[in-house]
N, C-alpha and C positions, 0 to 999 in steps of 0.2 A: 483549756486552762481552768484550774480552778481555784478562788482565793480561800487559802489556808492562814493556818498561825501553826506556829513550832513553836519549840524551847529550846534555848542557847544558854548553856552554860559556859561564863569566862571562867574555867577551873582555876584553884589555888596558883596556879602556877604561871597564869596570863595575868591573874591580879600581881601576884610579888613582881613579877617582871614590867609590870606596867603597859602591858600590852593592851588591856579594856577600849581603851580609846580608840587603837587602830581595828580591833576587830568591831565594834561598832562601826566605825567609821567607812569598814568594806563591805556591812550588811547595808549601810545608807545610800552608798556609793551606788547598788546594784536595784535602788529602788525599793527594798523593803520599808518596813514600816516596824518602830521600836513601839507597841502598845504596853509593854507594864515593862519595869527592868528596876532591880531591888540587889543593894549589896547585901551580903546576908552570912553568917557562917554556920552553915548545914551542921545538925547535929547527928547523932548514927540512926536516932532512929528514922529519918526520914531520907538519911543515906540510902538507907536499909530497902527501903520503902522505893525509892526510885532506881535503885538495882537489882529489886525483887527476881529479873526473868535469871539473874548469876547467882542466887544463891545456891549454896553447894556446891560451886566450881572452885577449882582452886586460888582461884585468883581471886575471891570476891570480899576477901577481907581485906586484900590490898585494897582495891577500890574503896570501900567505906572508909580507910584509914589515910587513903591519898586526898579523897572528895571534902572530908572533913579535918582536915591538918592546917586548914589558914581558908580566909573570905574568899567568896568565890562573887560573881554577877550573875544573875539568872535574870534573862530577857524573855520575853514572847515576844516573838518576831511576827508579820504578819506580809503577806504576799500573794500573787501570783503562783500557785505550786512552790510555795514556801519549802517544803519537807526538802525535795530533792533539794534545790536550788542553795539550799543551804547544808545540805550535804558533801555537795559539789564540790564549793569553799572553801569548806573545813579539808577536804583531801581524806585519804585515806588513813586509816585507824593507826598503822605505823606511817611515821612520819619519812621513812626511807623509800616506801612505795607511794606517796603522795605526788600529785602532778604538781610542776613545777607551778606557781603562782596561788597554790593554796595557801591555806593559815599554818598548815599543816609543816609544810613543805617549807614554808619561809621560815617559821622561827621557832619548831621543836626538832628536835633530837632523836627522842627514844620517844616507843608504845607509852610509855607509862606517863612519860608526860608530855602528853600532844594538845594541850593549850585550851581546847572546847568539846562541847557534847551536843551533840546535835539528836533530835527525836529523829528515828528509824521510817517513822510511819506516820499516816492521818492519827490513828488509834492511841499509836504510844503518845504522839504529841499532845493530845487528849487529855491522855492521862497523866503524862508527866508534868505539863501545865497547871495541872487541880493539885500537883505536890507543890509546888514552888510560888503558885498563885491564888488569893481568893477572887471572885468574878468580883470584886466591887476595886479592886487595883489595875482593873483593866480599861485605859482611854482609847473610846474613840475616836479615830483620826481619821481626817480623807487630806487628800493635800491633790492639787494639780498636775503632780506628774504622772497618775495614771495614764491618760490620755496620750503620753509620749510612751509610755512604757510598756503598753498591752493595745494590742490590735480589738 
Protein backbone atom coordinates (compact mmCIF):
# COMPACT_ATOMS: atom_id res chain seq x y z
CA UNK A 1 0.00 0.00 0.00
CA UNK A 2 1.07 3.24 -0.70
CA UNK A 3 -0.28 6.71 0.69
CA UNK A 4 -1.33 8.85 -2.39
CA UNK A 5 -3.42 12.12 -3.11
CA UNK A 6 -5.82 12.26 -6.43
CA UNK A 7 -8.03 14.74 -7.87
CA UNK A 8 -11.87 14.55 -7.67
CA UNK A 9 -13.63 16.69 -9.59
CA UNK A 10 -17.72 17.25 -8.51
CA UNK A 11 -18.37 18.05 -12.46
CA UNK A 12 -21.12 20.89 -13.39
CA UNK A 13 -23.51 18.42 -13.06
CA UNK A 14 -22.92 16.78 -9.38
CA UNK A 15 -22.81 20.63 -8.31
CA UNK A 16 -26.59 21.60 -10.12
CA UNK A 17 -27.88 18.42 -8.78
CA UNK A 18 -26.57 19.01 -5.39
CA UNK A 19 -24.87 15.94 -5.13
CA UNK A 20 -21.07 17.45 -3.67
CA UNK A 21 -22.20 16.50 -0.21
CA UNK A 22 -22.87 12.85 -0.86
CA UNK A 23 -20.02 12.35 -2.97
CA UNK A 24 -17.79 13.75 -0.28
CA UNK A 25 -19.49 12.12 2.02
CA UNK A 26 -18.62 8.47 0.28
CA UNK A 27 -14.75 9.51 -0.09
CA UNK A 28 -15.02 10.26 4.07
CA UNK A 29 -17.04 7.20 4.62
CA UNK A 30 -14.12 4.94 3.11
CA UNK A 31 -11.44 6.62 5.02
CA UNK A 32 -9.81 9.19 2.70
CA UNK A 33 -8.84 12.35 3.55
CA UNK A 34 -10.24 15.89 1.80
CA UNK A 35 -6.67 17.87 1.90
CA UNK A 36 -7.63 21.18 -0.35
CA UNK A 37 -11.24 21.25 -2.00
CA UNK A 38 -12.23 24.74 -3.82
CA UNK A 39 -15.65 25.61 -5.71
CA UNK A 40 -14.39 27.16 -8.65
CA UNK A 41 -15.71 27.60 -12.27
CA UNK A 42 -12.84 26.36 -14.69
CA UNK A 43 -12.23 28.54 -17.47
CA UNK A 44 -11.25 26.90 -21.23
CA UNK A 45 -8.02 27.63 -20.94
CA UNK A 46 -7.32 25.51 -18.07
CA UNK A 47 -10.12 23.12 -19.27
CA UNK A 48 -7.74 22.86 -22.12
CA UNK A 49 -4.90 22.37 -20.04
CA UNK A 50 -6.39 19.39 -17.95
CA UNK A 51 -7.74 17.60 -21.02
CA UNK A 52 -4.58 18.15 -22.98
CA UNK A 53 -3.94 13.86 -23.53
CA UNK A 54 -7.87 14.41 -25.89
CA UNK A 55 -6.96 17.11 -27.83
CA UNK A 56 -7.72 16.46 -31.32
CA UNK A 57 -10.27 13.79 -30.62
CA UNK A 58 -13.56 14.21 -31.53
CA UNK A 59 -15.03 14.55 -28.53
CA UNK A 60 -12.65 17.07 -26.83
CA UNK A 61 -14.51 20.13 -27.42
CA UNK A 62 -17.52 18.73 -25.79
CA UNK A 63 -15.52 18.27 -22.81
CA UNK A 64 -14.08 21.67 -22.51
CA UNK A 65 -17.64 22.91 -23.23
CA UNK A 66 -19.46 20.48 -20.66
CA UNK A 67 -16.38 21.08 -17.78
CA UNK A 68 -16.83 24.61 -18.17
CA UNK A 69 -20.71 25.41 -18.52
CA UNK A 70 -21.45 25.93 -14.66
CA UNK A 71 -19.10 25.45 -11.07
CA UNK A 72 -17.66 22.40 -10.58
CA UNK A 73 -15.65 21.08 -6.82
CA UNK A 74 -12.22 20.11 -7.25
CA UNK A 75 -10.82 18.05 -4.14
CA UNK A 76 -7.48 16.37 -3.48
CA UNK A 77 -8.16 13.46 -1.88
CA UNK A 78 -5.56 11.80 -0.06
CA UNK A 79 -5.13 7.99 0.92
CA UNK A 80 -4.15 4.56 1.10
CA UNK A 81 -3.79 3.75 -3.00
CA UNK A 82 -5.95 6.77 -3.40
CA UNK A 83 -5.94 6.52 -7.35
CA UNK A 84 -7.47 3.15 -7.72
CA UNK A 85 -9.73 3.36 -4.75
CA UNK A 86 -11.26 6.18 -6.02
CA UNK A 87 -11.57 4.94 -9.20
CA UNK A 88 -13.48 2.16 -7.98
CA UNK A 89 -16.23 4.60 -6.57
CA UNK A 90 -16.62 6.47 -9.29
CA UNK A 91 -17.58 3.28 -11.47
CA UNK A 92 -17.11 3.04 -14.74
CA UNK A 93 -16.85 6.05 -17.54
CA UNK A 94 -20.42 5.01 -18.77
CA UNK A 95 -22.68 5.04 -16.27
CA UNK A 96 -24.66 1.84 -17.83
CA UNK A 97 -21.44 -0.46 -17.24
CA UNK A 98 -20.77 0.96 -13.85
CA UNK A 99 -21.06 -1.67 -10.81
CA UNK A 100 -23.85 -1.31 -8.97
CA UNK A 101 -23.06 1.01 -5.65
CA UNK A 102 -20.79 3.40 -7.49
CA UNK A 103 -21.22 7.16 -7.95
CA UNK A 104 -21.62 6.28 -11.13
CA UNK A 105 -24.09 3.71 -11.13
CA UNK A 106 -26.26 5.55 -8.60
CA UNK A 107 -27.14 8.70 -9.83
CA UNK A 108 -25.89 9.42 -13.72
CA UNK A 109 -27.39 8.40 -16.75
CA UNK A 110 -25.37 9.05 -19.75
CA UNK A 111 -21.12 9.10 -20.69
CA UNK A 112 -21.46 12.57 -20.78
CA UNK A 113 -22.74 13.30 -17.79
CA UNK A 114 -21.25 10.89 -15.21
CA UNK A 115 -21.11 13.30 -12.06
CA UNK A 116 -16.80 13.12 -11.25
CA UNK A 117 -13.31 12.67 -12.71
CA UNK A 118 -11.08 10.98 -11.04
CA UNK A 119 -7.00 10.99 -11.93
CA UNK A 120 -6.00 7.85 -14.08
CA UNK A 121 -2.79 7.48 -12.40
CA UNK A 122 0.11 8.44 -9.63
CA UNK A 123 1.42 10.82 -12.65
CA UNK A 124 -1.64 12.24 -14.01
CA UNK A 125 -2.80 12.88 -10.34
CA UNK A 126 0.44 14.94 -10.11
CA UNK A 127 -0.34 16.71 -12.66
CA UNK A 128 -3.75 17.42 -12.55
CA UNK A 129 -3.52 18.57 -8.89
CA UNK A 130 -0.80 21.38 -9.93
CA UNK A 131 -4.00 22.43 -12.55
CA UNK A 132 -6.57 22.91 -9.86
CA UNK A 133 -4.11 23.50 -6.83
CA UNK A 134 -1.31 25.73 -5.53
CA UNK A 135 1.06 23.69 -2.87
CA UNK A 136 0.15 26.45 -0.16
CA UNK A 137 -4.10 25.44 -0.37
CA UNK A 138 -3.00 22.07 0.61
CA UNK A 139 -3.65 20.96 4.69
CA UNK A 140 -2.14 18.81 6.39
CA UNK A 141 -4.16 16.39 8.27
CA UNK A 142 -3.64 13.06 10.23
CA UNK A 143 -6.58 11.97 12.15
CA UNK A 144 -6.82 8.48 14.10
CA UNK A 145 -8.52 6.39 11.90
CA UNK A 146 -5.47 5.31 10.23
CA UNK A 147 -4.81 2.70 12.74
CA UNK A 148 -8.27 1.16 12.02
CA UNK A 149 -8.11 1.57 8.47
CA UNK A 150 -4.56 0.09 7.14
CA UNK A 151 -2.65 -2.81 8.52
Amino acid sequence: MALQQTLVLCKPDAVSRGLVGEIVRRLEARGYLIVAMKLMQLDGERARKHYGEHAGKPFFNGLVEFITSGPLVALAVEGEDVVEGVRQMMGATNPLQAAPGTIRADFAQQIGRNLVHGSDSADSARRELDIFFEAKEFVSRKHDLNRWLVE
